[in-house]
N, C-alpha and C positions, 0 to 999 in steps of 0.2 A: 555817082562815086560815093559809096559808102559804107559799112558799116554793118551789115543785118544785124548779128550780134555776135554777143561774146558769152559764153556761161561756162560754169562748172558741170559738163554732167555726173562725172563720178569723181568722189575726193580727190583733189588734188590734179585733176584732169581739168582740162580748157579745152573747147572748143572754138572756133569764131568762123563764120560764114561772109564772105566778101561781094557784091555784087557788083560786075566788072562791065561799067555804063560810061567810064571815061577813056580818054587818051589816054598816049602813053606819058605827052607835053601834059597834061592835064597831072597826073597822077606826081610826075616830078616836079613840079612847082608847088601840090598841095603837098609833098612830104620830102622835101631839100634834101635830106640825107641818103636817098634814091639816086642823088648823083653822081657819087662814089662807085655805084656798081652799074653805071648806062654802058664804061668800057665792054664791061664783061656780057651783060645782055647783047650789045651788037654784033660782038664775035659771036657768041653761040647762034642768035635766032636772026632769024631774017624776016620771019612772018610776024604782022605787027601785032596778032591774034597771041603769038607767042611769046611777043613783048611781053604784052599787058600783064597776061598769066605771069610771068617774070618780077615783074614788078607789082603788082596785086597781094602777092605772098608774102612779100617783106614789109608789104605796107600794111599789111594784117595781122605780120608778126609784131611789129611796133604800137601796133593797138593793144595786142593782147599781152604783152608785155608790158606796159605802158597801164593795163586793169589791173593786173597783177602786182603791181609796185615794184617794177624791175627798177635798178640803179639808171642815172641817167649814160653813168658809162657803157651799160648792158643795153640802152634803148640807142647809143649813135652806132650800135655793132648789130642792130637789127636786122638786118639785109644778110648776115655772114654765113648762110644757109649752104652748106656744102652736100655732095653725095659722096657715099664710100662707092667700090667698084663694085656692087651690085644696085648700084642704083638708088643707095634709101636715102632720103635727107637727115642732115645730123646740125645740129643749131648746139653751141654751147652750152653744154650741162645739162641739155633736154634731151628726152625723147619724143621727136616730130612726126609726124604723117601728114603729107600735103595731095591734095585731089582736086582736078580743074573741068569745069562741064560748060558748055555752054553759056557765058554770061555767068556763069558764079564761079567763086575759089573758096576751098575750105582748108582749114590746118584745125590740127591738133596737137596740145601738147601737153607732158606732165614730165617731172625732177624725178620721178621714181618710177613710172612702170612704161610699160612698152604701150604705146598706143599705135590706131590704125583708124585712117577715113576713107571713105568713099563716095564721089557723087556722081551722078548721071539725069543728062535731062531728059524728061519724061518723051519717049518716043517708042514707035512699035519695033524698033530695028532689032532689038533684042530676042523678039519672035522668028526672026530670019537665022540666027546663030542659036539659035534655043541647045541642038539637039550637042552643040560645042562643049557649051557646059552645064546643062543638066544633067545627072547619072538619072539611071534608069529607076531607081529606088526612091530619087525625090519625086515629089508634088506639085507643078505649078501649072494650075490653069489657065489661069487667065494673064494679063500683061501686065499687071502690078505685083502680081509674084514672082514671075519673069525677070521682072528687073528689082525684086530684092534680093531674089535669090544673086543674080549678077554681082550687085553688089558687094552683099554681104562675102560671096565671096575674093574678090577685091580685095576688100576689107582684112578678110582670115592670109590672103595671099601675104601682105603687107607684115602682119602681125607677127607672121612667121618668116620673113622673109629669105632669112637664110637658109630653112628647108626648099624653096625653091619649089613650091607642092603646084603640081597642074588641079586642072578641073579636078579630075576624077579622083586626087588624093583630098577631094571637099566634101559631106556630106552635110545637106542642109537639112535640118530634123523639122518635121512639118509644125505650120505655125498658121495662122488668120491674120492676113493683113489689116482685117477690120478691126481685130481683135488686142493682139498682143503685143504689136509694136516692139516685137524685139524677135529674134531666133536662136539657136544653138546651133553651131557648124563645127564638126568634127572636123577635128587635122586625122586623116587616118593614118597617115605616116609614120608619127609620133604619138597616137591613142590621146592625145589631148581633144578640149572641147574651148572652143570661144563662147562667149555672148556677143552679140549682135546685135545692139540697136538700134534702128532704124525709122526715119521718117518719111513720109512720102507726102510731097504738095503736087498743086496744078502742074509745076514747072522742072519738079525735078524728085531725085528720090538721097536721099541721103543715110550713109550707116555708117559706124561707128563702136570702134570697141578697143578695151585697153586690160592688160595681162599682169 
């Protein structure tokens, strides 16, 4: 139960990475103020996978909050993480992006620009769905491009939210996983273009980008 990190990748943006190795009893006894929203987790989820993720988020927000030098009033309101009706999460005066994979949770957040994450653990599945969301125009050969491309679009999905863009309004501009550690993906809906940064380890692939 703890912690990966917390950093600044681009001014005024926060990242923090969670790695989700306790209970859900585990998790609300190391952070009390979890207790206030156990009502609302029961009602929604049932699966205890779904807990955690649940409560894993707020208790990441309370870290990152809490680096940040939020007030102590702004750290007992940490949990208050609501959705508008398309789904995005919206946290006080922030703009959020939360993503959950296998054994990790990730948020992001920044007071002035739109941000977006995404993680997924490293696995071939993504080769099974490939032809869903690759256009025919991108690149990806092998399976760690496979799954940045995935991401990254996640990522762009997220950032634009309210475009509401399938696959194919995505175009991921070719890049070297070895190499570049970032991509550019077209919104083609809207002529705009993201940046895309992206990490990939043994266990998972992570991206990330803010507007």
């Amino acid at each position: 139960m703890a912690v990966v990190n917390i950093r600044e990748v681009y001014p005024g943006v926060s990242l923090g990475l969670w790695q989700m190795d306790e209970t859900v009893e585990q998790l609300v006894e190391a952070y009390p103020l979890l207790q206030a929203y156990r009502s609302q987790m029961e009602e929604k989820y049932k699966n205890d996978g779904r807990k955690l993720e649940f409560l894993a988020i707020r208790a990441l927000m309370y870290e990152m909050l809490k680096t940040n030098g939020a007030s102590k009033g702004l750290l007992s309101h940490a949990g208050d993480i609501t959705h508008n009706e398309a789904g995005k999460p919206l946290f006080r005066g922030y703009h959020i992006s939360v993503s959950h994979t296998k054994g990790y949770a990730a948020l992001i957040l920044s007071k002035n620009q739109e941000v977006a994450v995404d993680i997924e653990y490293f696995s071939d599945r993504v080769e099974r769905i490939a032809s869903k969301f690759l256009r025919k125009d991108e690149k990806a050969e092998d399976l760690d491009a496979k799954l940045v491309h995935w991401c990254a679009k996640e990522t762009v999905f997220k950032l634009f939210s309210e475009e509401k863009l399938m696959f194919e309004d995505m175009r991921v501009k070719p890049f070297d996983t070895m190499a570049d550690w970032s991509c550019d993906v077209e919104n083609l809906k809207s002529r705009k273009t993201a940046h895309v940064d992206f990490e990939l380890t043994m266990e998972f692939v992570l991206t990330y980008a803010a507007l």
